[in-house]
KEKOL-534730 format. One record per residue (C-alpha): residue number from 1; residue in three letters; x, y, z. Coordinates in steps of 0.5 Angstrom, whole numbers. Layout:
NODE,NUM,Ala,X,Y,Z
...
END
This chain:
NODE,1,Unk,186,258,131
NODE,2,Unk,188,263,126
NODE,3,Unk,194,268,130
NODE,4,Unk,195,274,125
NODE,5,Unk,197,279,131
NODE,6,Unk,204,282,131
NODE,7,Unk,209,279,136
NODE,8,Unk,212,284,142
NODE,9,Unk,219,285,142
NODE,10,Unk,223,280,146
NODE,11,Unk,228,282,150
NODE,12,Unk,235,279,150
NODE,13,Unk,234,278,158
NODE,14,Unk,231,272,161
NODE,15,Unk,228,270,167
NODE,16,Unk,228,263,171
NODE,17,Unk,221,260,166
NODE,18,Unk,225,264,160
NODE,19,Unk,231,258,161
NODE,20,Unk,225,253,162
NODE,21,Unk,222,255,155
NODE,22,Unk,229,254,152
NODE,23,Unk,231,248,155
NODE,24,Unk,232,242,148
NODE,25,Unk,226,241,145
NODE,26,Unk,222,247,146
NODE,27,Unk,227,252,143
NODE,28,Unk,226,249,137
NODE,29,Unk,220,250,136
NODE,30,Unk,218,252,128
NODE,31,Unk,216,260,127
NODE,32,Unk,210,262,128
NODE,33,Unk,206,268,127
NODE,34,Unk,206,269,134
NODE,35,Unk,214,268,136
NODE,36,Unk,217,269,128
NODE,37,Unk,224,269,131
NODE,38,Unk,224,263,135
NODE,39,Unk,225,266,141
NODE,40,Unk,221,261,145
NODE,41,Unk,216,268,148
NODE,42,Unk,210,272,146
NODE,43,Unk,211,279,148
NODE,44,Unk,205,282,153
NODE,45,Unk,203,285,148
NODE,46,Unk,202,281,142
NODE,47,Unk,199,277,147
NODE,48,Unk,193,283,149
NODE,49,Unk,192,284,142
NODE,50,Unk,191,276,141
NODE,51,Unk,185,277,148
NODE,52,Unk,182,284,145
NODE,53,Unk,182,282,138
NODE,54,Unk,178,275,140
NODE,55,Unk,183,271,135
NODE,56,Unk,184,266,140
NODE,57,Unk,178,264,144
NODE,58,Unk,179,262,152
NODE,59,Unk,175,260,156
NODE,60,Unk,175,265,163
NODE,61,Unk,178,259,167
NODE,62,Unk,184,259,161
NODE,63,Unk,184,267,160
NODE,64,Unk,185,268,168
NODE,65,Unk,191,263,168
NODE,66,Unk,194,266,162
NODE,67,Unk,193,273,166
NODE,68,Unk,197,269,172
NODE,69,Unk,202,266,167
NODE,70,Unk,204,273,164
NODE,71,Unk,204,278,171
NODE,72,Unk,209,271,174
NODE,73,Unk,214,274,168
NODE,74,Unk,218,280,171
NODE,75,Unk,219,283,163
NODE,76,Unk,211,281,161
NODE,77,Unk,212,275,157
NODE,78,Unk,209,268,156
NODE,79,Unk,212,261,154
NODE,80,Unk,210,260,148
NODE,81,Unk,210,252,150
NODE,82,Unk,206,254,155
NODE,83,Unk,201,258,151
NODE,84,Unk,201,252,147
NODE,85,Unk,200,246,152
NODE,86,Unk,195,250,155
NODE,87,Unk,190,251,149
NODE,88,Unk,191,242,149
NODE,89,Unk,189,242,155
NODE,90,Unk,196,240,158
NODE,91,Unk,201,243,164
NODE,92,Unk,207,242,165
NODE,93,Unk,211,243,171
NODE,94,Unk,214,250,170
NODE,95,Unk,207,252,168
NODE,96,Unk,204,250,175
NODE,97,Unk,210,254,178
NODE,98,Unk,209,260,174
NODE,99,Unk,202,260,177
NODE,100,Unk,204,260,184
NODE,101,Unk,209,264,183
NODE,102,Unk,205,269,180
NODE,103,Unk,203,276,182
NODE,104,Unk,196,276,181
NODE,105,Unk,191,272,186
NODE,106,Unk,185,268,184
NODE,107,Unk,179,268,186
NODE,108,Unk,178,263,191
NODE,109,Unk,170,262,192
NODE,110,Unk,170,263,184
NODE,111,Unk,167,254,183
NODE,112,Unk,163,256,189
NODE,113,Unk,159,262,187
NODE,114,Unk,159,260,180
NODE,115,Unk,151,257,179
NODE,116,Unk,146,253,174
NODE,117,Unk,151,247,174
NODE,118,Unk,147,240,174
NODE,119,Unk,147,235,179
NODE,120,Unk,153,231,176
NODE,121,Unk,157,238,175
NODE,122,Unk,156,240,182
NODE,123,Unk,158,233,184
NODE,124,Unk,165,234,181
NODE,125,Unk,165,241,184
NODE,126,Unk,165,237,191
NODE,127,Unk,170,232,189
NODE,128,Unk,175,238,187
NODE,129,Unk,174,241,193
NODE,130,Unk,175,235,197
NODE,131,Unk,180,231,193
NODE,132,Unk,184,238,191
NODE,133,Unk,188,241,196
NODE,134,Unk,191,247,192
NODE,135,Unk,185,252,189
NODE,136,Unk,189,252,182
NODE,137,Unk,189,245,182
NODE,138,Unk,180,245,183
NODE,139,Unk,178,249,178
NODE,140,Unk,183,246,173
NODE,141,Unk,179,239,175
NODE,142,Unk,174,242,175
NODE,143,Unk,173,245,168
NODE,144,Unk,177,239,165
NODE,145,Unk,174,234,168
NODE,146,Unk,170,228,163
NODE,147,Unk,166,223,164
NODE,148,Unk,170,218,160
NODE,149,Unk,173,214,163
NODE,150,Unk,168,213,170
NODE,151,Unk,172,211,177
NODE,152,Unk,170,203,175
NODE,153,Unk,176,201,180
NODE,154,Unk,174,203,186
NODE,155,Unk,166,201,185
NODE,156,Unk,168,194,182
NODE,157,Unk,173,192,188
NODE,158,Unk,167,194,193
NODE,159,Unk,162,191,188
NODE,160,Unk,167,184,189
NODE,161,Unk,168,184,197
NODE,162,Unk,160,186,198
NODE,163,Unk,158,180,194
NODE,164,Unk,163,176,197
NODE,165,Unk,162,178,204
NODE,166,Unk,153,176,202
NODE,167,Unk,155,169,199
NODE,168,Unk,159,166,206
NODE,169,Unk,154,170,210
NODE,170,Unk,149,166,207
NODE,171,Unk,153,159,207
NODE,172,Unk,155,159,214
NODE,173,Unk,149,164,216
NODE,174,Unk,154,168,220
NODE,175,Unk,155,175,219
NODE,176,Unk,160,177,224
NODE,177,Unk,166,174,227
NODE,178,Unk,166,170,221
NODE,179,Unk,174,167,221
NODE,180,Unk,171,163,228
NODE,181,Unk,168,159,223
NODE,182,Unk,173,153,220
NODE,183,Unk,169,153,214
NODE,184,Unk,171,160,213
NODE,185,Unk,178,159,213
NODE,186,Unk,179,154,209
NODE,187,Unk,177,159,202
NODE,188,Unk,182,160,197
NODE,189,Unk,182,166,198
NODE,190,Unk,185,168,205
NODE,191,Unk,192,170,206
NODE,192,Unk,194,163,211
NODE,193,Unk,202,162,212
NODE,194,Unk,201,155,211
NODE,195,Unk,199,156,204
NODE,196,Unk,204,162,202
NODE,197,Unk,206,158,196
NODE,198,Unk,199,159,193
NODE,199,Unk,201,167,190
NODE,200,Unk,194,169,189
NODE,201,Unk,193,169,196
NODE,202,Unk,197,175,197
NODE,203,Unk,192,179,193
NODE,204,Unk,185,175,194
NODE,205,Unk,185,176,201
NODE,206,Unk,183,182,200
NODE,207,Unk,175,181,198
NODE,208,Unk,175,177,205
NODE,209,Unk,172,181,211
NODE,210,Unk,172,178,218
NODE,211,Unk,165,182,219
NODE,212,Unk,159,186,218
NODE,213,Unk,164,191,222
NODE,214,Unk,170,190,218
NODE,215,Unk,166,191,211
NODE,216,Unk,162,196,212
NODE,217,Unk,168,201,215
NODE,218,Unk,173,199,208
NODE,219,Unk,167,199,203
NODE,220,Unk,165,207,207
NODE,221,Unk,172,210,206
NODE,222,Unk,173,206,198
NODE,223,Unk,167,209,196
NODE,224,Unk,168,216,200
NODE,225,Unk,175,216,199
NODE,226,Unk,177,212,194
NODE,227,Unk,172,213,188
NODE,228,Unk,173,222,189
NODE,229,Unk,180,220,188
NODE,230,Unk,180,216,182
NODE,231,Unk,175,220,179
NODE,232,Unk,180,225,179
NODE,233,Unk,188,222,179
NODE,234,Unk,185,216,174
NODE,235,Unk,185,209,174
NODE,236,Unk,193,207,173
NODE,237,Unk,195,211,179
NODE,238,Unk,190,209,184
NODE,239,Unk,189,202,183
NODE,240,Unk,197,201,183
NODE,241,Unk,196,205,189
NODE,242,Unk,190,201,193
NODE,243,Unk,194,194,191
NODE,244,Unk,200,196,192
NODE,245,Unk,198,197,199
NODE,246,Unk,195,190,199
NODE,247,Unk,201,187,197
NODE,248,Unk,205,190,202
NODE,249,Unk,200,188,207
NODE,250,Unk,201,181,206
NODE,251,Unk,208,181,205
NODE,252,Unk,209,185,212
NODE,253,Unk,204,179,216
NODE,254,Unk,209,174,212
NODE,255,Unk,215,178,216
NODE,256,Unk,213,181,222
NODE,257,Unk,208,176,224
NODE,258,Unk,209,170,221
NODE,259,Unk,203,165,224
NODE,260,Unk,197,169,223
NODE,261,Unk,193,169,217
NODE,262,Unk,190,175,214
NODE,263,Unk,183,178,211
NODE,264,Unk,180,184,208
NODE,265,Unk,184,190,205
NODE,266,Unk,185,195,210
NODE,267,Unk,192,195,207
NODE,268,Unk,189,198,200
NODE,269,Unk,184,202,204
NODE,270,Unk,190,205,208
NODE,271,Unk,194,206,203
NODE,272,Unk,188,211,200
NODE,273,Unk,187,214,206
NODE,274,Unk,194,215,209
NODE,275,Unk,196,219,202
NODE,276,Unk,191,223,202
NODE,277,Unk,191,226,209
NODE,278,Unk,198,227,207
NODE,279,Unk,197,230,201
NODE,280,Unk,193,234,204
NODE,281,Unk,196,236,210
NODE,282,Unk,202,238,206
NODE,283,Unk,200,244,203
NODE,284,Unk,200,251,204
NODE,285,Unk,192,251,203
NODE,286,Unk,189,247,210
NODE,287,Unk,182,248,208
NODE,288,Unk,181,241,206
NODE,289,Unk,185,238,212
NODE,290,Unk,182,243,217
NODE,291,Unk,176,239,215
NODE,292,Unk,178,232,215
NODE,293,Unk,185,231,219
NODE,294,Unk,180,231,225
NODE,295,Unk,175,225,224
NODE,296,Unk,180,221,219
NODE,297,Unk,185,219,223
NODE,298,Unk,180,218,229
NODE,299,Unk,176,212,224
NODE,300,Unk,183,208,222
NODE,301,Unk,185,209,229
NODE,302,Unk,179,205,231
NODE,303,Unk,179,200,226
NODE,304,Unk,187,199,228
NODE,305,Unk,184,198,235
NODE,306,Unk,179,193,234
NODE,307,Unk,184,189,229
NODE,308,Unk,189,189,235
NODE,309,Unk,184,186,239
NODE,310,Unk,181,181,235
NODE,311,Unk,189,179,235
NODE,312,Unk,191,178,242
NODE,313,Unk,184,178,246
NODE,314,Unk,179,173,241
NODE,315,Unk,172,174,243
NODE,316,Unk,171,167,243
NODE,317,Unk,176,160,242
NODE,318,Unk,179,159,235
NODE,319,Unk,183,153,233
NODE,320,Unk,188,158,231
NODE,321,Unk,192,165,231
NODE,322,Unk,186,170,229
NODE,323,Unk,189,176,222
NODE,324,Unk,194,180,224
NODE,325,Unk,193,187,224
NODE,326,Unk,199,189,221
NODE,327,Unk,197,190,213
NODE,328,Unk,194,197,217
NODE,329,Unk,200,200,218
NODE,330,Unk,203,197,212
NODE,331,Unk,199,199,207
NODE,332,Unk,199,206,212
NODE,333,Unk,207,206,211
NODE,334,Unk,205,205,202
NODE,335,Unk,201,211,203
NODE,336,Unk,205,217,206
NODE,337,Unk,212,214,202
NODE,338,Unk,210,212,195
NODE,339,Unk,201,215,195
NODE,340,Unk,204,223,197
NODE,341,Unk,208,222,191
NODE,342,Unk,203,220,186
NODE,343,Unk,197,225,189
NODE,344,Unk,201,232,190
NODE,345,Unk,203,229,182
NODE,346,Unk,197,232,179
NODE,347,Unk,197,232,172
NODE,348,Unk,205,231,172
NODE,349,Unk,209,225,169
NODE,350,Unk,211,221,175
NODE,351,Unk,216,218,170
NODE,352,Unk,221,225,170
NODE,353,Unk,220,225,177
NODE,354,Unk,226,223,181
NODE,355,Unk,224,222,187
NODE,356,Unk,218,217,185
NODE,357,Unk,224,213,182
NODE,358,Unk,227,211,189
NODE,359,Unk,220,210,192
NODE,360,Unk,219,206,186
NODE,361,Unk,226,203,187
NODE,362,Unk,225,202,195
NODE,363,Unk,219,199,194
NODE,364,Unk,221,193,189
NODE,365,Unk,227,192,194
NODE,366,Unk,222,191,199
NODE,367,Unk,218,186,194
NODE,368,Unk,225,182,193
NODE,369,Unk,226,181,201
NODE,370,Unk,220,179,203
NODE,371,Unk,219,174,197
NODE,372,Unk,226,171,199
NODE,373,Unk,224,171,206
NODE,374,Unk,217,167,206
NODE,375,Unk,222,163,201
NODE,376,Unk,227,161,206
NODE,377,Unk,226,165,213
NODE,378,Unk,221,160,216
NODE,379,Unk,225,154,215
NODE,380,Unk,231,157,218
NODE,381,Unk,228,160,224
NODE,382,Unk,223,154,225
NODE,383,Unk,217,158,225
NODE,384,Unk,211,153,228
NODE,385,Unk,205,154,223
NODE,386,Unk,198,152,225
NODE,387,Unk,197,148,220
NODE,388,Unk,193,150,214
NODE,389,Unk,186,149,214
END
C-alpha cells in the first residue's frame, strides 16, 4: 500500500496497549510514513485521512474493528503492529482485548442479515455461529475463513470406524452387541488388558464399536460436532484434542478397571464435546449455549448409562468382563482441562500461553504413570485377567 499521509502528534502518555505496542520487538519497528518517529502508534488522525483518502483499502469487517481498535485507546491512537497484523490477516492477544474493550459495539446480527451468499458460504456463516461463542470471533471466521486445507480428519476417522463396523458386520452377520461374538474379540484392534504390550491397541480400539447404537451416536456427534470444529480451530488442534481423548481413555480403563476390554472412541468423542460445551458455557455471550447446553449433555449422559449398563448387566452370557465405561469420562475430563484451553484459544499461539504449558505437563505426567503402571501394577497387585482371546 502506498501510506503518504501525514502521522498525528503522538502523545508522550501511554495507555495499558500502548505498553504492549512497546514491548521488545515491536518497538523497533523501522519508520515509516505512518509512524516517522518510531513511536509504535499512528494518530487518530492520520489514521481518518488514511480511510477518507482510500489509500488503504479494507474490507467493512476490518474497517469496523480498526474503528473499535482506535475508540479502545483513551488518546485515539492505534498500535501500529496491530494495524500491520490486521492488514496480514493476523491477531494478537492484545488486539483481540482491545476489541472487548472497546467502546464501540458491533452490531450482532451484521452475518445474519448480510444476503447473496452461496450455499458454501451460508454453511460457514452456521459454523461460526455454532462453533464461536464471541461474535468478534464469528465474523472474523467468517470473513477469513478458506477452504484449503477441508476438515479431513474428522471425516476420515468417521469414514474408518463406518467401513470397519460393515466389514465385521458382514463377517459375523451381527450388527448389534457385536463383543458377544468371540471372533469379534479376537481383532488386533480392540483394547484387551491381556494384550496390553501390543501398543497400538490403545489407540486402534477406536475404530471398533459394540454396535449399530453405539456407531451411529459417535459418528453423529464427529460429524456434527467434530468436523464444525476442525473446520474452524484446524486439523493440529483438533486431532491432538480427539486422540488425546483416546489415549486417555485407554489408559484410565488399564488403571481404574483393569480387567475389561474396550472399544469405540467415546473417549475421543467426549473429549470433543466436553471442550465445546465448556467453552461455550464459559463465555459472557450464551446465546450458543442456551441452545445446546440442554440437548448435548442429555445425548452423552445417555450414552454413558448404556455404556454403564452393557458393563455390569450384559444382556446376554459372555466369556468375559464387557468394555469399560470409563474412557467417557476420561476423555470428558481431557476435554474441559486440556480441549478449553485450545478452543477459547482462537487464533492465538498455545505455545505463549502458560497455563497451556501445565495442562500440557499435567497430562504428559499422567501419560508417564499410567505407562509405569500397566508395566508393574498388574504383577504386583495380582490382578486376574480373563485370558486374551
Amino acid at each position: 500500500h502506498k501510506l503518504t499521509a501525514t502521522p498525528g502528534p503522538a502523545s508522550p502518555r501511554r495507555s495499558d496497549l500502548g505498553e504492549q505496542c512497546k514491548s521488545p520487538g515491536v518497538g523497533e519497528l523501522p519508520s515509516t510514513p505512518l509512524d516517522p518517529d518510531n513511536t509504535g502508534f499512528i494518530g487518530v488522525e492520520t489514521f481518518a485521512s488514511l480511510v477518507h483518502s482510500h489509500e488503504l483499502p479494507l474490507d467493512p469487517a476490518k474497517l469496523e474493528m480498526l474503528v473499535a481498535l482506535a475508540q479502545s485507546n483513551d488518546e485515539g491512537q492505534i498500535c501500529y503492529q496491530e494495524l500491520v497484523d490486521l492488514i496480514s490477516s493476523k491477531r494478537s492477544s492484545s488486539f483481540k482485548r482491545a476489541i472487548a474493550n472497546g467502546q464501540r459495539a458491533l452490531p450482532r446480527d451484521v452475518l445474519l442479515d448480510e444476503t447473496g451468499l452461496g450455499f458454501y458460504k451460508r454453511f460457514v456463516r452456521y459454523v461460526a455461529y455454532e462453533i464461536l461463542p464471541c461474535e468478534m470471533d464469528r465474523r472474523w471466521y467468517f470473513y477469513q475463513h478458506r477452504t484449503c486445507p477441508p476438515p479431513i480428519f474428522m471425516a476420515a476417522v468417521t469414514l474408518t470406524q463406518i467401513i470397519v463396523f460393515l466389514c465385521y458386520g458382514a463377517r459375523l452377520n451381527r450388527w448389534v452387541l457385536q463383543t458377544y461374538h468371540p471372533e469379534y474379540m479376537k481383532s488386533p484392534l480392540v483394547y484387551h488388558p491381556g494384550h496390553r504390550a501390543r501398543a497400538w491397541r490403545f489407540f486402534t480400539y477406536m475404530f471398533m464399536h459394540v454396535g449399530l447404537e453405539q456407531l451411529g451416536f459417535n459418528a453423529l456427534l464427529q460429524l456434527m460436532i467434530g468436523v464444525p470444529l476442525e473446520m474452524v480451530h484446524g486439523i493440529l488442534r483438533i486431532s491432538f484434542l480427539y486422540l488425546a481423548g483416546v489415549l486417555a481413555g485407554s489408559l484410565t480403563v488399564s488403571i481404574t478397571d483393569m480387567r475389561a476390554p474396550l472399544v469405540g472412541g467415546s473417549g475421543g468423542v467426549y473429549a470433543l464435546c466436553s471442550a465445546h460445551l465448556a467453552n461455550v458455557v464459559m463465555v459472557v455471550d450464551g446465546t450458543l449455549g442456551l441452545r445446546q447446553a440442554p440437548c448435548l449433555p442429555c445425548l452423552l449422559s445417555s450414552e454413558v448409562g448404556r455404556a454403564v449398563w452393557l458393563r455390569f448387566s450384559p444382556p446376554l452370557a459372555a466369556s468375559g468382563p464387557q468394555p469399560s465405561f470409563m474412557a467417557h469420562l476420561a476423555g470428558a475430563i481431557v476435554g474441559i482441562s486440556m480441549g478449553l484451553i485450545i478452543l477459547r484459544s482462537y487464533e492465538e499461539n498455545l505455545q505463549d500461553q502458560c497455563v497451556w504449558w501445565v495442562v500440557l505437563l499435567s497430562y504428559a505426567t499422567f501419560l508417564v504413570f499410567a505407562v509405569f503402571w500397566n508395566i508393574f501394577a498388574y504383577d504386583l497387585l495380582g490382578t486376574q485377567i480373563p485370558p486374551p482371546p
